[in-house]
N, C-alpha and C positions, 0 to 999 in steps of 0.2 A: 504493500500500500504506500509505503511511504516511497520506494524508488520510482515507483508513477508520477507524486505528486510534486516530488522533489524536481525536474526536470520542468517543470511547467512552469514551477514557483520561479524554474532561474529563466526562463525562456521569457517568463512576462517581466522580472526585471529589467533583463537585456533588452527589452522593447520601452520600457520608461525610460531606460538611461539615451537608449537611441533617440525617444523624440524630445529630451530636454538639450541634443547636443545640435548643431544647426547642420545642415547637409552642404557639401559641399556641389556647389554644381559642376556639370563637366561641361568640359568647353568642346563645342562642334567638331568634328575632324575633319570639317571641309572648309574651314575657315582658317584663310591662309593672308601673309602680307602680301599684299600689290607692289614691290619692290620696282616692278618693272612702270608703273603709273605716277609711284613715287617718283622714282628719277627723272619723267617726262614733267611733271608737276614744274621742280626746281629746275630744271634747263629753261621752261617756258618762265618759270619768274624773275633767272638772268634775262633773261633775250627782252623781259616788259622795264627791267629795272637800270640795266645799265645805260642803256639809251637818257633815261631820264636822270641818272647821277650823273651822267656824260652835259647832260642841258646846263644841270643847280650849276655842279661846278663852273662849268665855261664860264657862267653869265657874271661871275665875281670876280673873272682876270680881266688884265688890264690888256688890248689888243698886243701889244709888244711880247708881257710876258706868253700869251696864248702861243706863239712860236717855236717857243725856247724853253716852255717846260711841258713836263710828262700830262698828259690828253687826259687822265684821268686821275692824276695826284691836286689834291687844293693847293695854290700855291697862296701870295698875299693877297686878302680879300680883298674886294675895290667895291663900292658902290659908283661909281662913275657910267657904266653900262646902262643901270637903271636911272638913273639923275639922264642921259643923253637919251636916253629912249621918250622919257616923259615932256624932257624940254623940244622933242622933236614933233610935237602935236598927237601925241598919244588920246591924250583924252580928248579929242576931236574924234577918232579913229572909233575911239572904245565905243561913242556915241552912235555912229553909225552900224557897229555890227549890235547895238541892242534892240537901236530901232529895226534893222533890218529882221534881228531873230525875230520880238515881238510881235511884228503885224505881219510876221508870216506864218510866225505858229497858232499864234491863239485862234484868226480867223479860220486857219486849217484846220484846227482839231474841233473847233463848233460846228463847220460846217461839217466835216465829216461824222461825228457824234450825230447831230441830228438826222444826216443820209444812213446812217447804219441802224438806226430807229426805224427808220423808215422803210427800210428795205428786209429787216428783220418781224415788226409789226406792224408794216403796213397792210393796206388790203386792197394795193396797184395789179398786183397778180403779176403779167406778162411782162408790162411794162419796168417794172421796180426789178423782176431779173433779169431783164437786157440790163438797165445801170448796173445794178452788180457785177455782171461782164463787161461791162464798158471801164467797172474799176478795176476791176482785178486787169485786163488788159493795157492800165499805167504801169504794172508792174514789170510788163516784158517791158518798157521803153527806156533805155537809157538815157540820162542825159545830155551826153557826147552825141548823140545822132541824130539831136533835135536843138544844137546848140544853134545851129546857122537859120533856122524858119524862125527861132524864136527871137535871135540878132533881129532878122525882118521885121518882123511883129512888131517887135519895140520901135523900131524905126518909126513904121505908117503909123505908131500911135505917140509918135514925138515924146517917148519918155529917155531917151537916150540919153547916160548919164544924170541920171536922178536912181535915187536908192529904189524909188515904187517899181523901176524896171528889176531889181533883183528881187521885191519882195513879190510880186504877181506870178512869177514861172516857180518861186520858191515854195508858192500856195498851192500850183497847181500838181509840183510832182512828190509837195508832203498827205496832199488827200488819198490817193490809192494806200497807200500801207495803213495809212491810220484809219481807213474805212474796214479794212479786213479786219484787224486787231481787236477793234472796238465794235465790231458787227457779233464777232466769235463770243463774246463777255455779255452782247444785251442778250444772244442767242440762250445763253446758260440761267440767265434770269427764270425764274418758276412763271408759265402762263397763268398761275391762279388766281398771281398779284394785280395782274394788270386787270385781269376778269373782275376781281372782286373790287376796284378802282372804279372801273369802268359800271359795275350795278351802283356805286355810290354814286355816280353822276358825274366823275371827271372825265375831263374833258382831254384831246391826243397833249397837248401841251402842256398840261399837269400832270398827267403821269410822266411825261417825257424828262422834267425837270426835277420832279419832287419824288420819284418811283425810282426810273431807269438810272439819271446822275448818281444820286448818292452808291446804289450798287455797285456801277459801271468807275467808281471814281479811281479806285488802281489803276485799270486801264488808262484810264485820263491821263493821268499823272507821268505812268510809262511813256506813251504815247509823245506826249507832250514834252517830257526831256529827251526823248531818244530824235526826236525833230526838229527838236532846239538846238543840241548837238552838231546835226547833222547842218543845219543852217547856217549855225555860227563859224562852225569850220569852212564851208564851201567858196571858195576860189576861183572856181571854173567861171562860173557867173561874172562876179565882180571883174573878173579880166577881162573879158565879152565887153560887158555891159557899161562899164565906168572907166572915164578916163581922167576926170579930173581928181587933181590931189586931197582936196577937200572932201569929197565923196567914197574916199574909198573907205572897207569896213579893215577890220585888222589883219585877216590874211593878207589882201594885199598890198597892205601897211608895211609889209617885209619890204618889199623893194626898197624902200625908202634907205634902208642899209645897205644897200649892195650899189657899188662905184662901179668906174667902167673899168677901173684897173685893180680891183680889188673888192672883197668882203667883206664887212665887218662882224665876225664869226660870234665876238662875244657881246655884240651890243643887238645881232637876230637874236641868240640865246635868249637875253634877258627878255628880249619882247616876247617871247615864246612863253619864260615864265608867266608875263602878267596876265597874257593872254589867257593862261591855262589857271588863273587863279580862280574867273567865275564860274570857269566847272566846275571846278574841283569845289565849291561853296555848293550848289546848285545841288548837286551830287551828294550833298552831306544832309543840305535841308530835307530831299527830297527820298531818301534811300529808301526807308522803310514802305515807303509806295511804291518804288520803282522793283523791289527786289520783290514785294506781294504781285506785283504784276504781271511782272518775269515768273515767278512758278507758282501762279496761280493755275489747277486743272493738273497737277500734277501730280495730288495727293487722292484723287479720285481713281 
């Protein structure tokens, strides 16, 4: 009797002492380091970083020393570059690529916001998905192969040399992407909201603003700095388009440093910093939008 009971008594010990001690979990055996993702990771973050330590530095030597010492050691710092860049009509310059960003993006992403409304809860039918193909079909079109009709354009409409000629083809080829993007985002909205808007009695432009906006507003937000980017930097235009010195936005504000017999290597640097100041601001106010926008739909 008691060799029966005796084995039991230790077996359910060993079982209390088992669940007062914590288990140790095992680790998968198919989960292994990416050693080889790894190493592409840091190459790709040399290849993003030296370029840019290659800019800071430049922009603080003095053109002389820029010759004569090592390309990527700091030598004596100067503000001189930035003091010559600023006394050189910089903030004439700056003026012109915000107005140019500004009234090329905002009009762009209203008007495209309320086409991808429309084209997503409208009730045009045939008509509203030709537009759709007619936007999506901006996106085969480069800019390069519609530079010289659009030179004309401007012509017959006498804005040659005035900023409004770079901000009007700016509006035209920021709407097809921002039409997709923000078409994809009102698409995922629930119909039941609008349904149930729409028995309270609102009307297409109250839900449009008070419904679909606040939803759709990551989108917005992406859209909006990825456009603004895109505009701010653009070059091709302003070279086209504008020839007075007064008129031009910051890209092609670089000329202004380069002689007929020479560069001035570290007085472009420095403009290249300030230049990259209001993104990189833009970019900090704006992340937590931009980055929900960017992977939104990804977690479904």
């Amino acid at each position: 009797m008691t060799s029966v009971i005796a084995p039991e008594v230790g077996q359910s010990a060993q079982a209390e002492q088992g669940q007062g001690q914590p288990r140790r979990r095992r680790q998968p055996s198919g989960e292994r380091k990416n050693w080889l993702g790894g190493a592409v990771g840091w190459i790709w973050l040399l290849i993003v970083v030296i370029p840019i330590y290659w800019i800071v530095v430049t922009s603080f030597k003095t053109r002389a020393s820029y010759f004569i010492t090592n390309p990527f050691l700091p030598g004596k710092p100067t503000l001189e570059n930035y003091k010559f860049v600023i006394d050189a009509d910089f903030a004439s310059y700056f003026v012109n690529s915000v107005i140019v960003t500004l009234g090329a993006t905002v009009p762009a992403v209203i008007f495209s916001f309320m086409a991808a409304y429309a084209i997503i809860r409208g009730t045009g039918g045939r008509f509203l998905g030709f537009t759709n193909s007619i936007f999506l079909l901006g996106l085969a079109v480069p800019l390069q192969a519609v530079v010289i009709p659009i030179f004309l354009i401007i012509i017959k409409l006498r804005l040659y040399d005035t900023l409004l000629a770079i901000i009007l083809p700016s509006i035209a080829f920021a709407i097809p992407l921002s039409v997709l993007v923000l078409s994809n985002f009102i698409r995922d909205v629930p119909r039941e909201l609008f349904e149930s808007m729409r028995m309270d009695g609102a009307s297409e432009w109250t839900m449009l603003w008070r419904l679909a906006l606040p939803l759709t507003r990551p989108a917005i937000v992406t859209v909006s700095i990825y456009q603004g980017l895109t505009i701010w930097n653009n070059f091709l235009l302003p070279l086209i388009l504008i020839q007075s010195p007064e008129q031009r936005p910051l890209p092609l504000a670089l000329w202004n440093f380069q002689g007929q017999y020479g560069v001035n290597v570290p007085a472009i640097a420095a403009s290249v910093v300030l230049t990259t100041l209001p993104i990189i601001v833009l970019y900090a106010i704006g992340r937590r939008q931009l980055l929900s926008g960017l992977t939104a739909g990804f977690g479904k």
